[in-house]
DSSP file (Angstrom, degrees, kcal/mol; ACC not computed):
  #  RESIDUE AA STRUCTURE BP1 BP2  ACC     N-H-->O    O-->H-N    N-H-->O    O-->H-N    TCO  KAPPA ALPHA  PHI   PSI    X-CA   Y-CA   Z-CA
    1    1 A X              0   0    0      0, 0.0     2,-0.5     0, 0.0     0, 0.0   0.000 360.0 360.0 360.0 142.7  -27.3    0.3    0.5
    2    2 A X        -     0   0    0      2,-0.0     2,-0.9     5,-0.0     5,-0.1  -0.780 360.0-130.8-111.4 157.0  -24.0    0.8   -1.1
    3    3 A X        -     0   0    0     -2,-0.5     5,-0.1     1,-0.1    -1,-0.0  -0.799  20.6-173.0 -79.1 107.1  -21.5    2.8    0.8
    4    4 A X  S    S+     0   0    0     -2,-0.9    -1,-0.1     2,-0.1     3,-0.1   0.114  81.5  55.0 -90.6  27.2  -19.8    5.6   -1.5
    5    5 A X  S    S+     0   0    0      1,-0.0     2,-0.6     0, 0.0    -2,-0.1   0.712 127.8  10.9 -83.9 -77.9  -17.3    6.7    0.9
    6    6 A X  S    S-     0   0    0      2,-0.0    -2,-0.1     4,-0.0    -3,-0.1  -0.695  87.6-165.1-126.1  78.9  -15.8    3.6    1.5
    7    7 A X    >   -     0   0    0     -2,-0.6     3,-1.2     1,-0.1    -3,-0.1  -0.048  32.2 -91.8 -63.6 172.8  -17.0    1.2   -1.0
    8    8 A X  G >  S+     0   0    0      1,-0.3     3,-1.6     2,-0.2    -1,-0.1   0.645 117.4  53.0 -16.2 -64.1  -16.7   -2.4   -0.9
    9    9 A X  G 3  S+     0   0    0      1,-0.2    -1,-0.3    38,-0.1    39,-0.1   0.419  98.8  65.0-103.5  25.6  -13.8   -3.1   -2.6
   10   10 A X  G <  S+     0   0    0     -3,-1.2     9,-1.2     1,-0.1     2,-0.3   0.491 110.2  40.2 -86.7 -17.4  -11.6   -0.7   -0.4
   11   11 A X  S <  S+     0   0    0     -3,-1.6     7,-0.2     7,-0.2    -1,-0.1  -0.982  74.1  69.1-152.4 172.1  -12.2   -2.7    2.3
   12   12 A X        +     0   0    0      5,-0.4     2,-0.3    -2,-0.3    -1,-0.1   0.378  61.6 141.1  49.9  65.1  -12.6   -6.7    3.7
   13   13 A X    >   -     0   0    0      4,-0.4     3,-1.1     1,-0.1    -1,-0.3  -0.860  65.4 -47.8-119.7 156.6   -8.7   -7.9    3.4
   14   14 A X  G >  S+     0   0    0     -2,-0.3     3,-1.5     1,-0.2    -1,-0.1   0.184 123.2   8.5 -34.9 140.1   -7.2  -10.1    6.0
   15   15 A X  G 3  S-     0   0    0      1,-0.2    -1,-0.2    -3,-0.1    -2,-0.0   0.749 127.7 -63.5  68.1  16.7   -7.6   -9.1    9.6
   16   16 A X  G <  S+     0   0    0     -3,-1.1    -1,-0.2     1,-0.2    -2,-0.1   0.339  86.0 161.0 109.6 -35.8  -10.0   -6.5    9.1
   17   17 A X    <   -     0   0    0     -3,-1.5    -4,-0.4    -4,-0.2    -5,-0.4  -0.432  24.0-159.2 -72.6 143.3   -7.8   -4.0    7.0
   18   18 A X     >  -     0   0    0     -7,-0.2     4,-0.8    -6,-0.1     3,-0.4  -0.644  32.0-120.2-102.8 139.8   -8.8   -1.3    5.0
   19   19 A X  H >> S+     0   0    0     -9,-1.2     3,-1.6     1,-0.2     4,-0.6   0.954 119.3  56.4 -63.9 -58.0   -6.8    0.4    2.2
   20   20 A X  H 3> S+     0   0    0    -10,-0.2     4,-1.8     1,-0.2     5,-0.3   0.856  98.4  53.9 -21.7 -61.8   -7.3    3.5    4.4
   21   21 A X  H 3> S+     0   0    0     -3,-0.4     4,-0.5     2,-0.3    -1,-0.2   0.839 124.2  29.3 -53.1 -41.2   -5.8    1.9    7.5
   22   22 A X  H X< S+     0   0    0     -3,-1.6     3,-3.5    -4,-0.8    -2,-0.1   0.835 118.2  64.0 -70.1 -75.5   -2.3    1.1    4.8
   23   23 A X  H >< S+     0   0    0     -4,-0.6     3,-0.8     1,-0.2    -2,-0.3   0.303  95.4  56.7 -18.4 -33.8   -3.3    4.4    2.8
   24   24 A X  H 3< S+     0   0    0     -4,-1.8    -1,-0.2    -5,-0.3    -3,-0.1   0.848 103.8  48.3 -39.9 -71.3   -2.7    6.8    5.6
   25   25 A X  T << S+     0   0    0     -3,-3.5    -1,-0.3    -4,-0.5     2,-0.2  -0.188 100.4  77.1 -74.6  25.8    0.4    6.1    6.4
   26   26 A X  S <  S-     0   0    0     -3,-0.8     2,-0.2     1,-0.2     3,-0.0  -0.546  85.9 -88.9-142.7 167.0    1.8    6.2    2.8
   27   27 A X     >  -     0   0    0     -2,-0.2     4,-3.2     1,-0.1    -1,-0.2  -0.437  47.4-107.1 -62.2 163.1    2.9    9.5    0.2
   28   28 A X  H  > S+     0   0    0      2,-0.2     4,-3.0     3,-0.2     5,-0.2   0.873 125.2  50.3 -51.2 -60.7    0.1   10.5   -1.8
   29   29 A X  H  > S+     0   0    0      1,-0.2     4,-3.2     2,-0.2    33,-0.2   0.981 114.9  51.0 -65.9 -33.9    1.5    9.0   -5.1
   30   30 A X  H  > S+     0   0    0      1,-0.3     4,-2.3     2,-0.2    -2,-0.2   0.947 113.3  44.0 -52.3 -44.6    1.9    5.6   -2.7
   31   31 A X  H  X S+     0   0    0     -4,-3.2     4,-1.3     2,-0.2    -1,-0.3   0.884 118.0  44.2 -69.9 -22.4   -1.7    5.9   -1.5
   32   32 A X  H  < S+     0   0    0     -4,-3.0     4,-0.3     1,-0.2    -2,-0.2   0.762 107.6  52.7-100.8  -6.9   -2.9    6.5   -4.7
   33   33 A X  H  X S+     0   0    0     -4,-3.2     4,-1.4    -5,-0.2    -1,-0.2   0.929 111.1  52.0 -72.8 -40.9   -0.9    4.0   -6.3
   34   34 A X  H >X S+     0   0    0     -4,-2.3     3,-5.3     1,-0.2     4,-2.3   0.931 109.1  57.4 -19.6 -90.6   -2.6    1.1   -3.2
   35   35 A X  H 3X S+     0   0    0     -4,-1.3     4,-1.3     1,-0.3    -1,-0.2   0.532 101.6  46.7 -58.3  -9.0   -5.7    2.3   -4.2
   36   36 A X  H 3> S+     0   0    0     -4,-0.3     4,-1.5    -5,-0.2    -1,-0.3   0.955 120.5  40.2 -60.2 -48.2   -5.4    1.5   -7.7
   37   37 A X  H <X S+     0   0    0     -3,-5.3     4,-1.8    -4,-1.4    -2,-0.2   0.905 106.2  58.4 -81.0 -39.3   -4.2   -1.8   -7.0
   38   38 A X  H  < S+     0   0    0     -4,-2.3     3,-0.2     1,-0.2    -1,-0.2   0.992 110.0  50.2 -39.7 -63.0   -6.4   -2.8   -4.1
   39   39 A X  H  < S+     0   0    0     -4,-1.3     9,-0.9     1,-0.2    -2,-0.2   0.857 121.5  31.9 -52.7 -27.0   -9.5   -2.1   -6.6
   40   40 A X  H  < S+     0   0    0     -4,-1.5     2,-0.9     7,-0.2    -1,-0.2   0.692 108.7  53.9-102.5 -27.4   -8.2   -4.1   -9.2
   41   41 A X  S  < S+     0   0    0     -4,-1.8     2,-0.5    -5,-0.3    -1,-0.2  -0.680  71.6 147.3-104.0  80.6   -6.0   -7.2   -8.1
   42   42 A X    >   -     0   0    0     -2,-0.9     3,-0.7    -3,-0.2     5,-0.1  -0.983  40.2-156.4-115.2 111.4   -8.6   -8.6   -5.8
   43   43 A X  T 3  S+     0   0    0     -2,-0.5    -1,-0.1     1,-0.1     4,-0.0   0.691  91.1  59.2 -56.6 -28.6   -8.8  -12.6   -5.4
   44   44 A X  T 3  S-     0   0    0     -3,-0.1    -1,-0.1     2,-0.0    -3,-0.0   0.423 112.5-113.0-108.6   9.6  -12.2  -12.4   -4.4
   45   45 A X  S <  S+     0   0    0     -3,-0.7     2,-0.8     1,-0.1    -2,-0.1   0.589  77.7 126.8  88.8   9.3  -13.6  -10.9   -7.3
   46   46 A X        +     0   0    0    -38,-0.1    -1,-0.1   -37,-0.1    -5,-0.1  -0.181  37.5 144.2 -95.0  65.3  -14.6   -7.6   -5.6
   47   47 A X        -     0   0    0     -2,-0.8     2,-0.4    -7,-0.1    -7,-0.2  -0.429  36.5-155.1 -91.3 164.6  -12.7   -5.8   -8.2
   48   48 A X        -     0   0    0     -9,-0.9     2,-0.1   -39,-0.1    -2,-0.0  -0.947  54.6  -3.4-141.0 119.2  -13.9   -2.1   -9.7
   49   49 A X  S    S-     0   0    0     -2,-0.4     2,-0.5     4,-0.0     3,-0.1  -0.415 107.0 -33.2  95.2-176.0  -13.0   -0.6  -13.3
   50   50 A X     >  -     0   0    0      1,-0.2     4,-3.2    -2,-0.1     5,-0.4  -0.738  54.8-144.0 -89.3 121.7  -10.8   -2.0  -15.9
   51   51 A X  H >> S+     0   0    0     -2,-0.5     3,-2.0     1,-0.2     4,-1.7   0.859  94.2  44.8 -51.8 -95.6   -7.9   -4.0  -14.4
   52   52 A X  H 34 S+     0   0    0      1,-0.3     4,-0.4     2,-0.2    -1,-0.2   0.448 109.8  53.7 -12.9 -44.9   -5.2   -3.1  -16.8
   53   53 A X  H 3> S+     0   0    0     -3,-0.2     4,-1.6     1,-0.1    -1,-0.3   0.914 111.8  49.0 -80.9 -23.9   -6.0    0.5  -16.9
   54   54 A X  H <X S+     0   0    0     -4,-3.2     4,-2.3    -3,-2.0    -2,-0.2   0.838 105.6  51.1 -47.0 -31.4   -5.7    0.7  -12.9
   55   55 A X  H  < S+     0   0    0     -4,-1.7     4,-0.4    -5,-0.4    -1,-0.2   0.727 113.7  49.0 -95.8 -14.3   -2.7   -0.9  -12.6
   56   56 A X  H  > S+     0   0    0     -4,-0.4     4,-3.9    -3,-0.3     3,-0.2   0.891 113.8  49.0 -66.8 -35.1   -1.2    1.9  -15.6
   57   57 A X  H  X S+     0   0    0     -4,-1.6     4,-2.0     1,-0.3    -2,-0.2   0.977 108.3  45.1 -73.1 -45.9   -2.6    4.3  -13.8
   58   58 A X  H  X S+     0   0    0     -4,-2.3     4,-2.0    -5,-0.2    -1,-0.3   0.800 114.9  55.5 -67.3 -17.2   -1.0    3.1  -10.2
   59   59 A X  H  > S+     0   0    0     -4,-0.4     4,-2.0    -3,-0.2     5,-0.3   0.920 104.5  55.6 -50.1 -62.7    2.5    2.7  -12.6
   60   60 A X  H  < S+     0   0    0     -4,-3.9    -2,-0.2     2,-0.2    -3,-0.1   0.658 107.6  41.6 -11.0 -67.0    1.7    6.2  -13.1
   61   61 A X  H >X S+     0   0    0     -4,-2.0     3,-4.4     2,-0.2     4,-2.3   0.959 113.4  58.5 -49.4 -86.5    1.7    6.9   -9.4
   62   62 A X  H 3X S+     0   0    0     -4,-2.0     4,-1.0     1,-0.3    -2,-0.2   0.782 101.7  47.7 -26.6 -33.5    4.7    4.8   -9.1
   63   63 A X  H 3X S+     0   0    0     -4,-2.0     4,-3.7     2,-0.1    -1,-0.3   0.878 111.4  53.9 -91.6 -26.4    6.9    6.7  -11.5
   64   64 A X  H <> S+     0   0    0     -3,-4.4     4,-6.3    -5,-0.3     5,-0.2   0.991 112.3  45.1 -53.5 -47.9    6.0   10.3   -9.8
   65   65 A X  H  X S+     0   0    0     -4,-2.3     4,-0.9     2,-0.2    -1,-0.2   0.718 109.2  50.9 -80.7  -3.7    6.9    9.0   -6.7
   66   66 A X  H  X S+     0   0    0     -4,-1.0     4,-2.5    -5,-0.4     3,-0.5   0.934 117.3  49.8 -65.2 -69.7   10.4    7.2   -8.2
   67   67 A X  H >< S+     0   0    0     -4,-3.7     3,-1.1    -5,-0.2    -2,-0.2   0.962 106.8  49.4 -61.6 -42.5   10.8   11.0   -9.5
   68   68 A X  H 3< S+     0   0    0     -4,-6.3    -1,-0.2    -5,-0.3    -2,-0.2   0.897 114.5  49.6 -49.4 -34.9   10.1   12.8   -6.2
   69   69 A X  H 3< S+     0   0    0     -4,-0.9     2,-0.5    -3,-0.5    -1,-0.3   0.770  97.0  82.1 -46.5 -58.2   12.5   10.6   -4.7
   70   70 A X  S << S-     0   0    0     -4,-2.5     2,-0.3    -3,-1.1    -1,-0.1  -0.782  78.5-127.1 -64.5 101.9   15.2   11.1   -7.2
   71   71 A X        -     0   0    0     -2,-0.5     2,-0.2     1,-0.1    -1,-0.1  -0.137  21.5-147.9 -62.0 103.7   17.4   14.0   -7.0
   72   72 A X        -     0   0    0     -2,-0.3     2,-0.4    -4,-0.1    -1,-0.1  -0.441  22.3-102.7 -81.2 161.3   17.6   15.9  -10.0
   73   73 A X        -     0   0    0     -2,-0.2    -1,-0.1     1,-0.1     0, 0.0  -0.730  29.4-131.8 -85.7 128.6   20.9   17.9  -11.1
   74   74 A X              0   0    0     -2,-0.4    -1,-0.1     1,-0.1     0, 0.0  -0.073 360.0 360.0 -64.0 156.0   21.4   21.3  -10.8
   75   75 A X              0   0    0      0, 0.0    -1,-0.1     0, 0.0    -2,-0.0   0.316 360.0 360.0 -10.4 360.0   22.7   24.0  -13.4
């Protein structure tokens, strides 16, 4: 039966951990940049979706969270 909560390739990484476990504890664009890259960069072939557009899309992430970060100039 497949799990659609917490498929497969969110979770069996060393020691047990789950991209949840990281994800939690992260910003929003940070978890949702993980979870791009968890599904997608996988060594063990448990990968989901098109690599290349996951890893824009977690870029994506990455640049929101660059701007939230960044301190924009007033008037």
């Amino acid at each position: 039966m497949t799990d659609t909560t917490n498929p497969g390739y969110y979770r069996g990484f060393s020691n047990g951990a789950e991209v949840i476990d990281i994800s939690e504890n992260l910003t929003a664009n940070g978890a949702q940049a993980l979870q791009y890259i968890a599904r997608s960069c996988r060594v063990d072939g448990h990968n989901k979706g098109n690599t290349v557009e996951n890893l824009e899309k977690a870029i994506w992430f990455l640049h929101r969270e660059i701007g939230r970060l960044t301190p924009t100039e007033g008037p």
